[in-house]
Backbone as numpy.savetxt, mean C-alpha at the origin, in Angstrom:
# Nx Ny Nz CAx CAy CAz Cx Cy Cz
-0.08 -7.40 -31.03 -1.03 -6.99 -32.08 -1.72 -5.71 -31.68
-1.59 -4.65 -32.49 -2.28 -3.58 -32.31 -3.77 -3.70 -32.48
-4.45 -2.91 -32.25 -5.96 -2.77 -31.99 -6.42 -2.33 -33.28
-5.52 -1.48 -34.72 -5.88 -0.86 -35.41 -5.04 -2.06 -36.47
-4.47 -3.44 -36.21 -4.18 -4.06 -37.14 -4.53 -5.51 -37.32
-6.15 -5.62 -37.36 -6.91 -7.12 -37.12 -6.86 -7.57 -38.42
-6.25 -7.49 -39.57 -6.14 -7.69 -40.71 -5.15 -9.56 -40.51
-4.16 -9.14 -39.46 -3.50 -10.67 -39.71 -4.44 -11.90 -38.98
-5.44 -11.64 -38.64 -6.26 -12.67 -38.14 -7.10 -13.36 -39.51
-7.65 -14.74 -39.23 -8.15 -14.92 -39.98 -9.22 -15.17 -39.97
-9.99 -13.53 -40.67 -11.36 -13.55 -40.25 -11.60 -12.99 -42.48
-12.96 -13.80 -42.71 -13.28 -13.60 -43.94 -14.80 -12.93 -44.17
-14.81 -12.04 -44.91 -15.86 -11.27 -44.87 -17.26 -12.31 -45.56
-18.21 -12.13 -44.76 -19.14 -13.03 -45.66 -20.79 -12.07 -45.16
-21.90 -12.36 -45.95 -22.97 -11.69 -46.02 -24.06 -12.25 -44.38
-24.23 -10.95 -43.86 -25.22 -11.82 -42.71 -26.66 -12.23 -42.90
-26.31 -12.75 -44.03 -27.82 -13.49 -44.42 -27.60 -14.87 -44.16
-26.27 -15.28 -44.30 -26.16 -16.93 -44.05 -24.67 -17.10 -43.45
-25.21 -16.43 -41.95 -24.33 -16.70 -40.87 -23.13 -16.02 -40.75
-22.64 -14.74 -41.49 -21.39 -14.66 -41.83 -20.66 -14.17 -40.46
-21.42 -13.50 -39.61 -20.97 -12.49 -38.84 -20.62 -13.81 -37.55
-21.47 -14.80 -37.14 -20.96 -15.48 -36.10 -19.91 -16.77 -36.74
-19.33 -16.46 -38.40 -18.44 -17.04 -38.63 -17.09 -16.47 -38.28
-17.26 -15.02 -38.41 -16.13 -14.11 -38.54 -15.97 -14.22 -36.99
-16.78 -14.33 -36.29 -16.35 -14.54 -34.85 -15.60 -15.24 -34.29
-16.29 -16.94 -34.80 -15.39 -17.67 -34.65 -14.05 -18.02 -34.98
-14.20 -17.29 -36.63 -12.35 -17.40 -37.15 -11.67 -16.31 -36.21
-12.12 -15.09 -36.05 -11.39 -14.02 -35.13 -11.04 -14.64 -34.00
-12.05 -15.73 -33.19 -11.47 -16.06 -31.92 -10.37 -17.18 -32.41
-9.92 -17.91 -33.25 -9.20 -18.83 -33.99 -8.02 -18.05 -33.47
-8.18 -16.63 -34.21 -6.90 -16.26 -34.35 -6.67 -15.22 -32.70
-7.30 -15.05 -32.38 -7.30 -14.55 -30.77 -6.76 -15.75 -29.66
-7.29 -16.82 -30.13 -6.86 -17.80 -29.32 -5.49 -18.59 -29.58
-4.51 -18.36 -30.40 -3.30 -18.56 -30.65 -2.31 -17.52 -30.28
-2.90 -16.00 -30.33 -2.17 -14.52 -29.88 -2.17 -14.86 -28.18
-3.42 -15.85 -27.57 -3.06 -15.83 -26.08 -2.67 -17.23 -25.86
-2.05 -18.01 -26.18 -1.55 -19.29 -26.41 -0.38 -19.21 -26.11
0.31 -17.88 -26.91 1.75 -17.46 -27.11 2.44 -16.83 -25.81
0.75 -15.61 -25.18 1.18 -14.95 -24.21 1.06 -16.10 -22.96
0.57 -16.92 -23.26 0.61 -17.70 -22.03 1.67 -18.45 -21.49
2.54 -18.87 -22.60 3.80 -19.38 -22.61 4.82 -18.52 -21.88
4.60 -17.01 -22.56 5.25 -15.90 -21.71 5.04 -15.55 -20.08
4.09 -15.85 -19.52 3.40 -14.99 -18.39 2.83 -15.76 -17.75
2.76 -17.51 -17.66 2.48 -18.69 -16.80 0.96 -18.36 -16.70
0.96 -17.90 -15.19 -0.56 -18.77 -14.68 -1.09 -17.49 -15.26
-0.57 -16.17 -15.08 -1.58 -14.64 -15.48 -2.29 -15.03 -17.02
-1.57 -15.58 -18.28 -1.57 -15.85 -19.25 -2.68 -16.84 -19.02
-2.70 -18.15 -18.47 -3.93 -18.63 -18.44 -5.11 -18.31 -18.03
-5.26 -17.57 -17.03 -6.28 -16.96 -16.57 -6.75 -16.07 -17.78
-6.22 -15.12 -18.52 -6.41 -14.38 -19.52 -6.78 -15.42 -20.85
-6.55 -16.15 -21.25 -6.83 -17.21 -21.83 -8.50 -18.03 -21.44
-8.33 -18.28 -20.64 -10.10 -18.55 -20.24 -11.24 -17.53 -20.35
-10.48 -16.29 -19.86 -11.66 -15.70 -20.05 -11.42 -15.26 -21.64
-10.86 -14.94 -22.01 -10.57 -14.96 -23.78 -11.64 -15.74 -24.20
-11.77 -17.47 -24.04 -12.09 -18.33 -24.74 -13.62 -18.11 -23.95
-14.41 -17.48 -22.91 -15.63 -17.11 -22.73 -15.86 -16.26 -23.63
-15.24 -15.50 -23.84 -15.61 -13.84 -24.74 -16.11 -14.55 -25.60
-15.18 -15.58 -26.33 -15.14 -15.68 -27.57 -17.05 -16.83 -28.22
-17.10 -17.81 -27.39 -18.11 -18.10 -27.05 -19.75 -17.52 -27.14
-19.49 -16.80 -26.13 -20.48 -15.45 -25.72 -21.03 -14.93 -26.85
-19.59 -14.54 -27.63 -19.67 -13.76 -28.40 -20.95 -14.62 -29.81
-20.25 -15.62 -30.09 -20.93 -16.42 -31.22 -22.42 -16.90 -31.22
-22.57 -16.81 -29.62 -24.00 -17.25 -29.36 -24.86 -15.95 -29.49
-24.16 -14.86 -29.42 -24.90 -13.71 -29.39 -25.26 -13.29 -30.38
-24.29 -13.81 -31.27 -24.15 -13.14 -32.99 -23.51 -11.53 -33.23
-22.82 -11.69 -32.66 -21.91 -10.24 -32.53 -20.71 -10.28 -33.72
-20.19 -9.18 -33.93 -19.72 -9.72 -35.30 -18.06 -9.59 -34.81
-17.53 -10.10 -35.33 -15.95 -10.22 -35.55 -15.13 -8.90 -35.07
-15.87 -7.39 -35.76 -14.94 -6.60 -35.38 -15.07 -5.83 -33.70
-16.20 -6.64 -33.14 -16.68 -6.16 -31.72 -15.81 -6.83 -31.12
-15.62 -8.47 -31.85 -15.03 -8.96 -30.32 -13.91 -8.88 -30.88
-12.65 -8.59 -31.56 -11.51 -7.75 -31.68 -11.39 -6.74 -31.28
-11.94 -5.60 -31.11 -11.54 -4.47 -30.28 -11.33 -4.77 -28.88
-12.61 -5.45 -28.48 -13.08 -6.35 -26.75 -11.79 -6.42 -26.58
-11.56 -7.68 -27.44 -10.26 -8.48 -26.76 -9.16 -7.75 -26.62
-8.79 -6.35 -28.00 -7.68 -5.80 -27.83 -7.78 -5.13 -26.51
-9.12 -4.74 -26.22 -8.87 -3.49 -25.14 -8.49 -4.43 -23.61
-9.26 -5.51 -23.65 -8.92 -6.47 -22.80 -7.64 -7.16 -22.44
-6.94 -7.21 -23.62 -5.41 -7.75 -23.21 -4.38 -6.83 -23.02
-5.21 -5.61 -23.28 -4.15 -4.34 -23.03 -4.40 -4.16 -21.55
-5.17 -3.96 -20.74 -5.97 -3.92 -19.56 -5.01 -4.72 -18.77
-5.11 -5.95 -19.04 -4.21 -6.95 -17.87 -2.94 -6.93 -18.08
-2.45 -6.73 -19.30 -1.28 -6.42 -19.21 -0.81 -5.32 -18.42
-1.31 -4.42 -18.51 -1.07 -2.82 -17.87 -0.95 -3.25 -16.64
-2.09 -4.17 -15.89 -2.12 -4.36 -14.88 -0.77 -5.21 -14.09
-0.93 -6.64 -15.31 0.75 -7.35 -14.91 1.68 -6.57 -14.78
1.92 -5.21 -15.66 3.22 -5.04 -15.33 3.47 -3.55 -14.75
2.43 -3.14 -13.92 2.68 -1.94 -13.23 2.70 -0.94 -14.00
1.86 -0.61 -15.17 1.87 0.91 -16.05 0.83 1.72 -15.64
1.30 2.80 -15.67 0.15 3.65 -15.41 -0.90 3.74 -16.19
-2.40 3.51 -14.95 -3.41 3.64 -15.94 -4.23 4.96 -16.39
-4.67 4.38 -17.36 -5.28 6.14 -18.19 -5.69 7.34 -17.26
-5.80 6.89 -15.40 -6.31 7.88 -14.73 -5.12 8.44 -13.94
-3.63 7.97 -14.69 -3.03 8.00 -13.92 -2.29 7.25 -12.18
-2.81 6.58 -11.91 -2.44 5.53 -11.23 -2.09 4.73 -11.26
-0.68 4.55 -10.43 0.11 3.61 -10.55 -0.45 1.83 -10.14
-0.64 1.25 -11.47 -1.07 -0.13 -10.71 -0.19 -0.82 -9.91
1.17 -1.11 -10.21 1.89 -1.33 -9.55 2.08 -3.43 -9.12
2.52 -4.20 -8.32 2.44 -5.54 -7.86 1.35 -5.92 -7.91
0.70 -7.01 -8.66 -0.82 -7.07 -7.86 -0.87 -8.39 -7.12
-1.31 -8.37 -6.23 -1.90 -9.39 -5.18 -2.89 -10.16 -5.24
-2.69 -11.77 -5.01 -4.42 -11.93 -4.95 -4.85 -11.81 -3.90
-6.51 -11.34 -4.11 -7.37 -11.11 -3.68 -7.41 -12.03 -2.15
-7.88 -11.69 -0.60 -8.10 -12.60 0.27 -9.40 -12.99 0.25
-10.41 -14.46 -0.20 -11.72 -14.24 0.27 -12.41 -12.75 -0.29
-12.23 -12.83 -1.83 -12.86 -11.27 -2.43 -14.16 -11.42 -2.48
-14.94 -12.54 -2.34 -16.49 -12.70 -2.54 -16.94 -12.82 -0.93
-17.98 -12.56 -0.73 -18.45 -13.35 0.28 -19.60 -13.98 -0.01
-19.37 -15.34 0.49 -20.05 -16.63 0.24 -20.75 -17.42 1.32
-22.18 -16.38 1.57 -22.41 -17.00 2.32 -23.22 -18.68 2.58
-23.35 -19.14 1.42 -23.82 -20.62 1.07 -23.25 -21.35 1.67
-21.60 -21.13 2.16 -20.39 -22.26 2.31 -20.64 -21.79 3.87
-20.23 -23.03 4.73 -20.14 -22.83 5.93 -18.62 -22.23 6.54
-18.87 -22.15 7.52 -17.39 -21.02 8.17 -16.08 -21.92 7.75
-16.54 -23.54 8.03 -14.79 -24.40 7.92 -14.29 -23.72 6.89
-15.56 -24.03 5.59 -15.04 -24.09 4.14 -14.28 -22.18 3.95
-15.02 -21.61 4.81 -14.99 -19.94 4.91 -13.54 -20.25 5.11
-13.14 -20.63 5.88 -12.19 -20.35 6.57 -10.65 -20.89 5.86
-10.82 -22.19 5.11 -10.09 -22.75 4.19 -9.71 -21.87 3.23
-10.75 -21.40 2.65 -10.49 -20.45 1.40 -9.97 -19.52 1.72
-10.25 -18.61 2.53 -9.36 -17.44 2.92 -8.01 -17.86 3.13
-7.47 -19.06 4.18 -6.17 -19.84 4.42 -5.22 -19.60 2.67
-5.97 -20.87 2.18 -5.71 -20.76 1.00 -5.19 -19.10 0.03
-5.79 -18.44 0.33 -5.35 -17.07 -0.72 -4.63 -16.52 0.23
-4.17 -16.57 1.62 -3.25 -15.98 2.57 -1.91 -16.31 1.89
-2.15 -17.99 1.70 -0.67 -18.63 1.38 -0.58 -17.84 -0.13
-1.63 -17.63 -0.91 -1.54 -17.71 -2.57 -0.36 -15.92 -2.59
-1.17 -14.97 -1.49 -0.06 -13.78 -1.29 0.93 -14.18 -0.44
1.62 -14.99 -0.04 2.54 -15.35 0.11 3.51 -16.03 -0.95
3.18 -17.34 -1.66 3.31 -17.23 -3.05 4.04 -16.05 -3.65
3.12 -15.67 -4.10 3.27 -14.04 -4.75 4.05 -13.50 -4.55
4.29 -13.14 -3.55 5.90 -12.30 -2.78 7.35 -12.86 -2.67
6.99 -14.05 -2.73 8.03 -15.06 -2.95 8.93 -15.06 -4.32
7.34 -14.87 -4.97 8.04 -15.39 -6.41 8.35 -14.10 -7.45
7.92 -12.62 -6.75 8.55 -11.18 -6.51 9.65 -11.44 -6.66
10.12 -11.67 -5.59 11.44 -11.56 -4.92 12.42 -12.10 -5.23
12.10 -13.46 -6.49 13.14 -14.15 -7.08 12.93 -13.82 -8.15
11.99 -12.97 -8.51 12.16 -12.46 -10.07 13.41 -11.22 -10.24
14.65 -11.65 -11.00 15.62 -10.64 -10.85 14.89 -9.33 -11.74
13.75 -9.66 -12.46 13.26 -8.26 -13.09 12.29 -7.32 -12.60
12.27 -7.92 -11.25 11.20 -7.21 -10.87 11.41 -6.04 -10.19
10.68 -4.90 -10.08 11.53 -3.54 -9.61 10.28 -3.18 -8.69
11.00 -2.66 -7.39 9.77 -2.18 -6.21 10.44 -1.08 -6.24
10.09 0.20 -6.60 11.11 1.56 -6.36 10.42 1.87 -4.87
9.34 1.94 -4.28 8.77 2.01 -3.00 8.51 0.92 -2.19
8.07 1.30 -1.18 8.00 0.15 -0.03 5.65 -0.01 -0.58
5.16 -0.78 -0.78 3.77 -1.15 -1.18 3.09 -0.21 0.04
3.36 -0.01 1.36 3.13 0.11 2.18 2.65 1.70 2.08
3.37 2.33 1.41 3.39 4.04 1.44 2.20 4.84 1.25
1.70 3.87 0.25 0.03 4.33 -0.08 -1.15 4.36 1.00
-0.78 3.81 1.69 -1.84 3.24 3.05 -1.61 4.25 3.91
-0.13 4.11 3.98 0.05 5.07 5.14 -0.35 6.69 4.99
0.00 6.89 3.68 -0.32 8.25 3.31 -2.01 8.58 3.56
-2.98 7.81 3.28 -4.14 7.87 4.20 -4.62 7.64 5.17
-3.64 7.57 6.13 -4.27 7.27 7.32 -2.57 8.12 7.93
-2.42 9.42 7.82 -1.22 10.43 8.68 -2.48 11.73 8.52
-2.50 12.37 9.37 -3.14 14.29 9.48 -1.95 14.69 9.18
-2.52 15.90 8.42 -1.57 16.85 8.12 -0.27 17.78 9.39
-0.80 17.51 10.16 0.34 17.58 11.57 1.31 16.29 11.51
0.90 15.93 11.29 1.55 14.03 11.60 2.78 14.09 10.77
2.47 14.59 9.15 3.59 14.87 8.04 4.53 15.99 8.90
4.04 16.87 9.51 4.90 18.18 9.65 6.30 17.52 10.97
5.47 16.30 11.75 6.33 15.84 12.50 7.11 15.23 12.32
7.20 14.37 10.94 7.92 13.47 10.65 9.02 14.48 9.48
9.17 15.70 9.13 9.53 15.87 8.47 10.55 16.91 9.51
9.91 17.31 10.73 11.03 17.83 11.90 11.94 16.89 12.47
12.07 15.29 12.35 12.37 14.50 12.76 13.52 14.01 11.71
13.31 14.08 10.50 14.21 13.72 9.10 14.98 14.83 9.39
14.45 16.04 9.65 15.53 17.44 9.53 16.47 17.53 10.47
15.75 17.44 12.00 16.43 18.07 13.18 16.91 16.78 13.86
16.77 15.89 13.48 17.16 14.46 14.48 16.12 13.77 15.85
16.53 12.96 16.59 15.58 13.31 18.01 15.26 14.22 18.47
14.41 14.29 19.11 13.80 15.24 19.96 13.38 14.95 21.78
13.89 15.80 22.55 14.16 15.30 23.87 12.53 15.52 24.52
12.55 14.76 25.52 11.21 14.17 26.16 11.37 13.90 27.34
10.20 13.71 28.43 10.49 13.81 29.98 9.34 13.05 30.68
9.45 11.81 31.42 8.61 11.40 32.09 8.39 11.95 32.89
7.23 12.64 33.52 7.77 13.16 35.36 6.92 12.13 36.19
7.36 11.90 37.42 7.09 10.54 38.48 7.31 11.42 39.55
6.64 10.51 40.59 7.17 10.75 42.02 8.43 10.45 42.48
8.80 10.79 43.41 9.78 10.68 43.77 10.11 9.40 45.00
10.86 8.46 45.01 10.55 7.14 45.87 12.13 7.06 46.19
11.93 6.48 47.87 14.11 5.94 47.70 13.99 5.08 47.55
12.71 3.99 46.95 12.78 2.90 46.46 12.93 2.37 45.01
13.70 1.43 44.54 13.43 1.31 43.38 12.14 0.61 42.66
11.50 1.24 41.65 9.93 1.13 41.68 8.93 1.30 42.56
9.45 2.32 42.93 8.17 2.95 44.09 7.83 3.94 43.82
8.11 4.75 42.38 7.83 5.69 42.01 6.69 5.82 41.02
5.59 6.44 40.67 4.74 6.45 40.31 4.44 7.29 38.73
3.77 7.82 37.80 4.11 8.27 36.58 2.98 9.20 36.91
3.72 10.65 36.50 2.43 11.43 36.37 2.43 12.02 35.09
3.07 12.25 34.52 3.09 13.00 33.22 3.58 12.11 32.72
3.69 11.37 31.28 4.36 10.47 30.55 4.42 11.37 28.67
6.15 11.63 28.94 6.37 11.89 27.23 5.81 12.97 27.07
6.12 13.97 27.98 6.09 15.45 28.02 7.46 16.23 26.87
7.06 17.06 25.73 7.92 17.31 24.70 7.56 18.66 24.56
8.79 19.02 23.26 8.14 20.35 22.47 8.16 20.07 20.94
8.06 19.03 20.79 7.78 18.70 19.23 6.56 19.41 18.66
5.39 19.59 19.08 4.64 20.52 18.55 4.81 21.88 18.53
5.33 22.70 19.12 5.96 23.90 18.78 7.49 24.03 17.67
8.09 23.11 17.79 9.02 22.94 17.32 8.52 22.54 15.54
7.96 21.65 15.73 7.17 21.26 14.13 6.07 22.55 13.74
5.21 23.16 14.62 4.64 24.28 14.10 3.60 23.68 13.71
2.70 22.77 14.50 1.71 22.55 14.18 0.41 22.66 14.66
-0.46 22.64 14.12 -1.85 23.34 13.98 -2.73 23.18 15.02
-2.81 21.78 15.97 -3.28 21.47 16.33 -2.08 21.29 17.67
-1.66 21.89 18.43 -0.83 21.45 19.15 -1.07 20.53 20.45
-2.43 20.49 21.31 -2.97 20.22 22.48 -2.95 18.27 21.38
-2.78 17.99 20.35 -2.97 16.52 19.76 -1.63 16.04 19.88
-0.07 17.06 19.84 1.07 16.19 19.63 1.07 14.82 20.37
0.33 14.26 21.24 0.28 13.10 21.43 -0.61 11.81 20.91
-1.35 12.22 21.07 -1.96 11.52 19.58 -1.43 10.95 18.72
-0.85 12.06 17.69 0.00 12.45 16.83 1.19 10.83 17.07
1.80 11.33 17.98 2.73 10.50 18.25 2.71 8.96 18.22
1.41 8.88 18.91 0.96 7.20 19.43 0.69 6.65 17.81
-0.26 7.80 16.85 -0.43 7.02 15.52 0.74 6.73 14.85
1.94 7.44 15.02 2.65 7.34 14.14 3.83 6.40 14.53
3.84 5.74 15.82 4.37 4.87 16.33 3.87 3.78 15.67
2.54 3.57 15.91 1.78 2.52 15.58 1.85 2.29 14.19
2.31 3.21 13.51 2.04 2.83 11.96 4.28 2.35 11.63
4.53 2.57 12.40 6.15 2.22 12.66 6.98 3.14 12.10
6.52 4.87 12.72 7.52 5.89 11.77 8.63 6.31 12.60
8.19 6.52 13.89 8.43 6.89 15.15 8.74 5.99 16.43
9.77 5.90 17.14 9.77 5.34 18.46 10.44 6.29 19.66
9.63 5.88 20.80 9.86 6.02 22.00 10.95 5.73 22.81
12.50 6.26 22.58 13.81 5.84 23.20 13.66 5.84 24.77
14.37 4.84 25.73 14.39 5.40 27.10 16.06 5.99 26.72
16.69 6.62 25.29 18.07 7.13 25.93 17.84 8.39 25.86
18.52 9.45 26.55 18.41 10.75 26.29 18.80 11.45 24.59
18.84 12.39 24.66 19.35 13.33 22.97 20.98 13.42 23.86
21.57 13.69 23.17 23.39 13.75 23.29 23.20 15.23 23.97
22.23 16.39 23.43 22.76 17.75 24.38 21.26 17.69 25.42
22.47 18.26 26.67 22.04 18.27 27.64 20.84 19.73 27.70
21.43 20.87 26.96 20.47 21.75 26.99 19.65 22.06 26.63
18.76 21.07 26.01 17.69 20.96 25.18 16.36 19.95 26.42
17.04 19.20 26.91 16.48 19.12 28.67 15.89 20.25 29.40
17.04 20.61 29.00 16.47 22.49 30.36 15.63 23.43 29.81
15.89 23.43 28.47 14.99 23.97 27.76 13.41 23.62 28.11
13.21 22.23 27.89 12.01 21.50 28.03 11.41 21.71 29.37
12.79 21.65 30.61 11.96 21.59 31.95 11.42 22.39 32.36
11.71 23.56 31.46 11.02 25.25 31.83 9.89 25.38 31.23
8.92 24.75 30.57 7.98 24.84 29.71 6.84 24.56 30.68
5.71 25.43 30.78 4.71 25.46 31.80 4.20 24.06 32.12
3.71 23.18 30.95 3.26 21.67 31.45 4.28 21.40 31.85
5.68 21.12 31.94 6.50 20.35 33.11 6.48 20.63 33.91
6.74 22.26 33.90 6.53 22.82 35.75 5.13 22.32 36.72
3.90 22.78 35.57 3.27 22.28 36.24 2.77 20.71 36.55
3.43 19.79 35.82 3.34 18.44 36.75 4.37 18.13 37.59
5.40 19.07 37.44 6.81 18.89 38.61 5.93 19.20 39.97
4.80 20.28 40.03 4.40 21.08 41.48 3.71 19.94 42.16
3.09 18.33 41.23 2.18 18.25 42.08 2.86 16.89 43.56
3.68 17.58 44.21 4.17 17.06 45.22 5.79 16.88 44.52
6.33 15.77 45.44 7.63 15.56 44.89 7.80 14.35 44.24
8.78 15.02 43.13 8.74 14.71 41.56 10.45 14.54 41.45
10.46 13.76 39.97 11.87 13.92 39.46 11.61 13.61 38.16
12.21 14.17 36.99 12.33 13.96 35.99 13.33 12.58 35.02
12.45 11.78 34.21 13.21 10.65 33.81 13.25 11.11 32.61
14.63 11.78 31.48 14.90 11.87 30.21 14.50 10.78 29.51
14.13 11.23 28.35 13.89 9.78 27.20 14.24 10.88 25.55
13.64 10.49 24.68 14.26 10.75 23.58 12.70 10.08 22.78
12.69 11.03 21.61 11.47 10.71 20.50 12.73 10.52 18.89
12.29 9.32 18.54 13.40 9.04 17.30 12.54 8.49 16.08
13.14 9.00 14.71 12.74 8.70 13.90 12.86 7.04 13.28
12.06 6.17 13.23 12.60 4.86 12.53 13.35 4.63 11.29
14.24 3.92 11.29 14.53 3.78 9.88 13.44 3.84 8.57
12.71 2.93 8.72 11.52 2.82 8.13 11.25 3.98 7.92
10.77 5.13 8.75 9.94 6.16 9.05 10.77 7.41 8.09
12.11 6.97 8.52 12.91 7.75 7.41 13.03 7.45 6.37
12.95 6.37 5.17 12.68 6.33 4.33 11.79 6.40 3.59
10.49 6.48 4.31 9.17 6.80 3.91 9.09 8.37 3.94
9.61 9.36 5.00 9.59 10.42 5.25 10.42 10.95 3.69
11.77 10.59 3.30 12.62 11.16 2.34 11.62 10.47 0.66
11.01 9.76 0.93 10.42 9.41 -0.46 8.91 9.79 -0.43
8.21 10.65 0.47 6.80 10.61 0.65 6.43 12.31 0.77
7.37 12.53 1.78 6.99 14.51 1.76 8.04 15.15 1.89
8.09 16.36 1.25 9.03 16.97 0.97 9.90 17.33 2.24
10.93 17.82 2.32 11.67 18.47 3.60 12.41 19.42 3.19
12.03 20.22 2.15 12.35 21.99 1.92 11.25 22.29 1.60
């Protein structure tokens, strides 16, 4: 039902001298409350929930004495709202609503003691579990992204993108523990750990952070730490000539342990669907 076609409801015009307007309310909710009757059949538990609060509006409405064509617009704008929301349309600000989740523990209540605290939260853990479940067996349901992308995209620096997008382009990137030197096995000690040139190589702004850099973006699962080397060997030598290696090679005797910086799968599909790479 359109918003501009309340004509098929059955609401009858009468004078508000003897009640007409909290009649028209009630016939409007008559016929409001059969339009979500229908959707409820369609759309299970979302449909009921929308349905209750429907049948508050409608209520509210009569005790207030509000007239018929208020709480028809209400409701239209209201069932357009959750719908948008059920089914991932973009809203008027442009944002994608997308899956929605319930809420974990969205109030806080502090009246209830911690058990009961603690139940309820349990409870809506499983209810998004639920949820994902029943995603996942819906053959209509479409995730074109991973939910995850949005999060991550606020919480990467603008260096962080430039690394992950040298990593989609150029492949691994070679890396160098330097240690002491021991004829024992594990008797050697770490002095430099994950010495690189990914920040020159990516061209980024902040270069004295590429580690940083690195540890967040591990942690967020874009990036990992290989112990195998890169396949060319001269990209090693390259690295061992770079003043920080030399200078943690000087401080006594040293040997260099190759490792390798690699993009995650994950990290690559977020990288090819998140920032550009031309």
């Amino acid at each position: 039902m359109s918003e501009h076609e309340p004509t098929d409801l059955p609401v009858t015009r009468r004078g508000a001298g003897d009640g007409g307007d909290r009649i028209n309310v009630v016939s409007a909710g008559v016929g409001l409350a059969r339009l979500t009757i229908g959707t409820t059949a369609r759309v299970g538990r979302w449909g009921l929930g929308a349905s209750l609060r429907l049948g508050n509006r409608v209520v509210k409405a009569a005790v207030s004495g509000e007239t018929a064509t208020t709480l028809i617009d209400d409701a239209a704008h209201a069932l357009r709202d959750q719908a948008r929301d059920l089914l991932g349309i973009v809203d008027d600000a442009g944002k994608v609503v997308g899956f929605q989740m319930p809420e974990v523990n969205p109030h806080n209540r502090p009246e209830l003691d911690a058990e009961t605290q603690s139940t309820l939260t349990a409870r809506a853990l499983r209810a998004r579990g639920a949820a994902l479940l029943d995603a996942s067996a819906d053959v209509e349901y479409d995730e074109p992204f991973h939910p995850a992308y949005a999060r991550i995209l606020e919480e990467l620096a603008p260096d962080e993108a430039r690394i992950l997008r040298l990593l989609a382009r150029e492949g691994e990137q070679p890396a160098v523990d330097v240690r002491t030197y021991s004829p024992f096995p594990g008797g050697s000690q770490l002095i430099a750990p994950g010495l690189n040139m990914v920040g020159a190589e990516a061209g980024l702004h902040y270069v004295d952070r590429v580690l940083a850099y690195l540890n967040n973006l591990e942690r967020l699962g874009l990036v990992w730490f290989s112990r195998e080397a890169v396949a060319d060997p001269m990209a090693y030598q390259v690295l061992e000539a770079q003043p920080e290696v030399i200078e943690a090679m000087g401080k006594g005797r040293t040997k260099t342990v190759r490792r390798s910086i690699q993009i995650t799968p994950f990290g690559r599909e977020f990288t090819e669907a998140c920032i550009p790479l031309t």
